[in-house]
N, C-alpha and C positions, 0 to 999 in steps of 0.2 A: 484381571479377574474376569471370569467368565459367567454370565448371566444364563440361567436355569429359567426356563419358562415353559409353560405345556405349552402341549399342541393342541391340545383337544379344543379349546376356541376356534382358534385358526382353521383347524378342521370343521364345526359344525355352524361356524358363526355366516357360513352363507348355503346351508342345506335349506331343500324346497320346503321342510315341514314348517321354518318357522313361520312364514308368509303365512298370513291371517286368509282364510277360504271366504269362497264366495257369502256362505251362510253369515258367518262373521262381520262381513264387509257390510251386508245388506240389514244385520243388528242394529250397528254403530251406527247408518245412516236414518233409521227408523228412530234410534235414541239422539239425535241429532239436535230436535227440538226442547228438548230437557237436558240436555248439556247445555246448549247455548242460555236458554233461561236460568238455568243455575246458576252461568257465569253472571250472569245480569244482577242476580242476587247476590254474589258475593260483592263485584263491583259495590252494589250499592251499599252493602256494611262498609267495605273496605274505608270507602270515604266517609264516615261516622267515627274511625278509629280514634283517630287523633282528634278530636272535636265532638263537643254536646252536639249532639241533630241537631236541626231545625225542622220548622215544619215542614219547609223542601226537601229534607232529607227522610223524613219519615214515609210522607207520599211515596217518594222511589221507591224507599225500600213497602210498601204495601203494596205498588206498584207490579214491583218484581218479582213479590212473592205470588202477587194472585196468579200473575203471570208463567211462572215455575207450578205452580197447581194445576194449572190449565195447561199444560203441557204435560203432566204426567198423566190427569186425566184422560187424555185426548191419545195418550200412547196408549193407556191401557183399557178405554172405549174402543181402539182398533184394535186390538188385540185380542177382547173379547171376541167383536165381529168379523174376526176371521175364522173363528172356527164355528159360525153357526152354520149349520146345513140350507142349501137353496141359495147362495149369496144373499142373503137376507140380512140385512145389518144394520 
């Protein structure tokens, strides 16, 4: 039996367009802080799954979350302050 496959993978699965560009590259590391925090927050549901909280578990998770605010904030504080006129921020 002879197997049927495209090509078209094989062909585009190592073209330069897929590589993520500079601008992209320099997003993700800008969003870096807010990924990381959100994993933090999830971590800390995660271990609440299987079990009532405690109060130790509630902290983290208050913890985590302030901490995941404070990093979206802090992204979109810079964000703002990059497009004021005068490097003024």
């Amino acid at each position: 039996m002879t197997h049927i496959v495209t090509v078209q993978d094989a062909v585009t699965a190592f073209a330069d367009w897929l590589e993520p560009t500079d601008a992209e590259l320099d997003a993700v590391e800008r969003e870096m802080p807010v990924l990381l925090a959100d994993v933090d927050l999830l971590d800390a549901h995660i271990v609440t799954l299987d079990r009532t909280p405690t109060e130790l578990d509630e902290r983290r998770i208050r913890r985590a979350r302030r901490r995941a605010l404070a990093a979206r904030v802090a992204l979109l504080n810079g964000a703002a302050g990059d497009g004021l006129a005068g490097g003024a921020a």
